[in-house]
LOMAR-640154 format. One record per residue: residue in one letter; z, x, y of N, C-alpha, C in turn; residue number from 1. Coordinates in Angstrom, 2 decimals, always signed. Atoms other than C-alpha are relative to their C-alpha. Example, Ala and Ser with C-alpha at 12.3 -4.5 7.8 and 13.67 -1.06 7.14 Angstrom:
# residues 2
('a'; (+0.00; +0.89; -1.19); (+7.80; +12.30; -4.50); (+0.00; +0.90; +1.20); 1)
('s'; (-0.06; -0.82; -1.19); (+7.14; +13.67; -1.06); (+0.73; -0.77; +1.09); 2)
***
This chain:
# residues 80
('x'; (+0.83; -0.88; +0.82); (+109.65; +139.82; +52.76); (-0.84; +0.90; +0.90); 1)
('x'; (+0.30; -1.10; -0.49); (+107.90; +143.25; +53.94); (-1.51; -0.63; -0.37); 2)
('x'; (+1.34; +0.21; +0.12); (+104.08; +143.15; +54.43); (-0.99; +0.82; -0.68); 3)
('x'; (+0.08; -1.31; +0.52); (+104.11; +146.56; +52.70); (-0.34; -0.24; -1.36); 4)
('x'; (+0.15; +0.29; +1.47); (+102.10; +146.51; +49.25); (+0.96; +0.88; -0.59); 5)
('x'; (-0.98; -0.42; +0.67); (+104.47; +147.00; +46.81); (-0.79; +1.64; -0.37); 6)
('x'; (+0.39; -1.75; +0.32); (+102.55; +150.45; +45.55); (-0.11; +0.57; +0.95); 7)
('x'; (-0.61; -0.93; -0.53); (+103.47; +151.78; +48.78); (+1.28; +0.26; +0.37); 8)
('x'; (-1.74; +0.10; -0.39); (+107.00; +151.56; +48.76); (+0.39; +0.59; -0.53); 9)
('x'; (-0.80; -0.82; +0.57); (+109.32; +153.75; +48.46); (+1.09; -0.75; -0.53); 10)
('x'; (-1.02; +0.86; +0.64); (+111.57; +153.15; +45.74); (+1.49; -0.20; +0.43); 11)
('x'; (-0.88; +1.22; -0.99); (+114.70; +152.04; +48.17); (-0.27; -1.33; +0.63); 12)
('x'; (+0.77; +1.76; -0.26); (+112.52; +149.68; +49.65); (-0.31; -0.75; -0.76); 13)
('x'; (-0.09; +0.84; +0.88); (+111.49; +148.44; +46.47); (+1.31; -0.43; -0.42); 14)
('x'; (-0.92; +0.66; +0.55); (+114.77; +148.03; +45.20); (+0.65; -1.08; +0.77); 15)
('x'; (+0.08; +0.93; -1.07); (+115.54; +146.21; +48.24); (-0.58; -0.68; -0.11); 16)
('x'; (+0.42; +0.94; +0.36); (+113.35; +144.13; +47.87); (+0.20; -0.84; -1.35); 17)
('x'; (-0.31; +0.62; +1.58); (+113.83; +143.38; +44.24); (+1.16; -0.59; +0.01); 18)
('x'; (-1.57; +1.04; -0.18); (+117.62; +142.22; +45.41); (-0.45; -0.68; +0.00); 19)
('x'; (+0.62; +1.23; -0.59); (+115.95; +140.08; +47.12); (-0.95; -1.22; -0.29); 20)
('x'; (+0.59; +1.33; +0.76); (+113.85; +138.11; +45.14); (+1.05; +0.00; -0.91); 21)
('x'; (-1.22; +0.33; +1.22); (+116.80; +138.44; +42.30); (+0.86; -1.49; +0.80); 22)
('x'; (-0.43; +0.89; -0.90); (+118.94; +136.84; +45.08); (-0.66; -1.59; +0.20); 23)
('x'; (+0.18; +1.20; -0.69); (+116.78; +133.96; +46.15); (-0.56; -0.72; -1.31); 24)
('x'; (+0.40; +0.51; +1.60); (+115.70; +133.33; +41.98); (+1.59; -0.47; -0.31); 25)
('x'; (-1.37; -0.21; +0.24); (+119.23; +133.29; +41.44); (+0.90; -1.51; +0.85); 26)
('x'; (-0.29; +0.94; -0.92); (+120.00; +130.72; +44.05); (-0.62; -1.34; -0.54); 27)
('x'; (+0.88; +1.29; +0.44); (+117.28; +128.24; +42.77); (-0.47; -1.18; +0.93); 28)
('x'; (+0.40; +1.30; -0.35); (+116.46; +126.24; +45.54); (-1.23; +0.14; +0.83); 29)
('x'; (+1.27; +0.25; -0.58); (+113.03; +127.20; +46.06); (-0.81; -0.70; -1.24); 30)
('x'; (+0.59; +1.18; +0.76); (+110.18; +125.02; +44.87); (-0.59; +1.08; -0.82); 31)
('x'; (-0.38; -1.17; +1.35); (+108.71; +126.27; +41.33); (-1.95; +0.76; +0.11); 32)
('x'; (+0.91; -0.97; -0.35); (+105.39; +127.20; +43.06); (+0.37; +2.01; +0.09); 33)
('x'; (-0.55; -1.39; -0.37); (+107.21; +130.02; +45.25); (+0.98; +0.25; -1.11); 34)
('x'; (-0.71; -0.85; +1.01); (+109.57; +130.82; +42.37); (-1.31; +0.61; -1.10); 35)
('x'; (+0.70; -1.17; +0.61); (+106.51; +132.15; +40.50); (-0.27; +0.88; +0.62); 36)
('x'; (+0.80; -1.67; -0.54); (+105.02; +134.46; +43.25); (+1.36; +1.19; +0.15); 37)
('x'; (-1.18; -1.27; -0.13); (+108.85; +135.71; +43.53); (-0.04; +0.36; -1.41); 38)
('x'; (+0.13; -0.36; +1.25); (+108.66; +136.22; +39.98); (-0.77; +0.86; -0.13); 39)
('x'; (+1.30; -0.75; -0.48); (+105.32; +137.94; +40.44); (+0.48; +1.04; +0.62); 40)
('x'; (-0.10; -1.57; -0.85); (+106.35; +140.12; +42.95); (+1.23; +0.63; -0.61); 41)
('x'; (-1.17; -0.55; +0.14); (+109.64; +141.11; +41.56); (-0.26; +0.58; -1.40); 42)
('x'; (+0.78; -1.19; +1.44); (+107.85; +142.47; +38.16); (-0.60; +0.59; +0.56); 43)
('x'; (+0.99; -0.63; -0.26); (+105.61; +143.80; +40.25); (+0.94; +1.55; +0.82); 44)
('x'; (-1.12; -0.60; -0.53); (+108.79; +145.65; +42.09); (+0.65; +0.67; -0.75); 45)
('x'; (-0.90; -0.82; +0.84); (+111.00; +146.59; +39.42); (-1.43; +0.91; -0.79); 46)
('x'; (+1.10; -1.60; +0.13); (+107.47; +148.61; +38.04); (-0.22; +0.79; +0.67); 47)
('x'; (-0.35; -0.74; -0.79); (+107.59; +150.10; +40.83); (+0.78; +1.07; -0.05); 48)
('x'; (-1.28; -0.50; -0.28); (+111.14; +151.08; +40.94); (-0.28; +0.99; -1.28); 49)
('x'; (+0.05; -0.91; +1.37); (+110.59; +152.19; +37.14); (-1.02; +1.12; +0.15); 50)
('x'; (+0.96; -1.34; -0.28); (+107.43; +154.47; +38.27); (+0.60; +0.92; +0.96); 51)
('x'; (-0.61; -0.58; -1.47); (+109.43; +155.78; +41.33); (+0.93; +1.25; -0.90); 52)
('x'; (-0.99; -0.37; +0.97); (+112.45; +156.65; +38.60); (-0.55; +1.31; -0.93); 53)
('x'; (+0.54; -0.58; +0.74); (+110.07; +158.40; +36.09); (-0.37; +1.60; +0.75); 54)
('x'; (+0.57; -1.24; -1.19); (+108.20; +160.53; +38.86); (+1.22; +1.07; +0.26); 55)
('x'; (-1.22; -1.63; -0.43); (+111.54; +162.28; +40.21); (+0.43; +0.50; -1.14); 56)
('x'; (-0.25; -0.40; +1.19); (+112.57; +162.20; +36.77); (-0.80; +1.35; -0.13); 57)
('x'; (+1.28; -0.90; +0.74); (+109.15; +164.70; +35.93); (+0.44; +1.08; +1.13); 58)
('x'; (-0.30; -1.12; -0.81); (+110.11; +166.32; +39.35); (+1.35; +0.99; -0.36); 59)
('x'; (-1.44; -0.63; +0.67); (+113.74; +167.16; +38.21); (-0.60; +0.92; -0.98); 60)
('x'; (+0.67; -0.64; +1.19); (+112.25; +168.42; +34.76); (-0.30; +1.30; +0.26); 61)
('x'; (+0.86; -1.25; -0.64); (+109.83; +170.67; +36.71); (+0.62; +1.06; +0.58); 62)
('x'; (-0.85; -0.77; -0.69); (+112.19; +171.94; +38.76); (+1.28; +1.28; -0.83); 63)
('x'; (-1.00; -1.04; +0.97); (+114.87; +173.28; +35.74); (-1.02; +0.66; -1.01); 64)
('x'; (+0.52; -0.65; +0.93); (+112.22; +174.61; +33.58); (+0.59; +1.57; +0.19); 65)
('x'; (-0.45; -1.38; +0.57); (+113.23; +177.95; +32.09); (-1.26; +0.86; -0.05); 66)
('x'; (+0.99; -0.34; +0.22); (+111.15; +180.67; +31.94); (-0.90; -0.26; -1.30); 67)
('x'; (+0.86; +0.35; +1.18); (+109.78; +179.55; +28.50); (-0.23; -1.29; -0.17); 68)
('x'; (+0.49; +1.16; +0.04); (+109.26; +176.17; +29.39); (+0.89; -1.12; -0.53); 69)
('x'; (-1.02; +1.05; +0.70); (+112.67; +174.43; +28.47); (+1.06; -0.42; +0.60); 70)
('x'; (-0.84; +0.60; -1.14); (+114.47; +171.95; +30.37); (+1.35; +0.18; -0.44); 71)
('x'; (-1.60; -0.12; +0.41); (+117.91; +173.02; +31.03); (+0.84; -1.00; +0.55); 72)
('x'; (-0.63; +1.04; -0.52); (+120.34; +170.26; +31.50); (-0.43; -1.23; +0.43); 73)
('x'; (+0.92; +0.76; -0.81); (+117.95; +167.44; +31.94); (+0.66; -1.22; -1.23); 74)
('x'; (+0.05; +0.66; +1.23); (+118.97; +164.25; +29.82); (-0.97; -1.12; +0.63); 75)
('x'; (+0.69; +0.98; -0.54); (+116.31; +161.30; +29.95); (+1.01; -0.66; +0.78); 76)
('x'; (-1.35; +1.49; -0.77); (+117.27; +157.81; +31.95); (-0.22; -0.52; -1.12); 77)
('x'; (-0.32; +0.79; +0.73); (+118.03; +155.49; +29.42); (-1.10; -1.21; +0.64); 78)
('x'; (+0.61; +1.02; -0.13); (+115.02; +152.65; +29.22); (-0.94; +0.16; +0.71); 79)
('x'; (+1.20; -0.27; -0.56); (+112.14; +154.64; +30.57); (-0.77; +0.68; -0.61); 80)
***
């Protein structure tokens, strides 16, 4: 695990990381202390990832606006 608070990570690194607790939840053979803080951190990760997602999302947006203010070709992500 990175020493890097999750709200500065860029969302590759978060997702990376988020394997990574998936991975070692997934496995099951840690004790059920550390399976909460991976739990913990890996919500705390995939919000991340989902704020990371949104943001370029708004950047994309910004970027096709039309002169009258209307996104051309933009479809949401699905589940944000």
């Amino acid at each position: 695990m990175t020493d890097t608070p999750v709200s500065e990570m860029s969302f590759e690194t978060a997702m990376k990381a988020l394997e990574q607790v998936v991975d070692q939840l997934e496995r099951g053979d840690v004790a059920l202390e550390e399976s909460i803080a991976l739990y913990e951190r890996g919500a705390a990760l995939k919000q991340r990832c989902e704020a990371e997602l949104k943001r370029a999302e708004e950047k994309v947006a910004a970027i096709t606006m039309d002169a009258d203010g209307v996104a051309r070709g933009i479809k949401p992500v699905e589940g944000l």
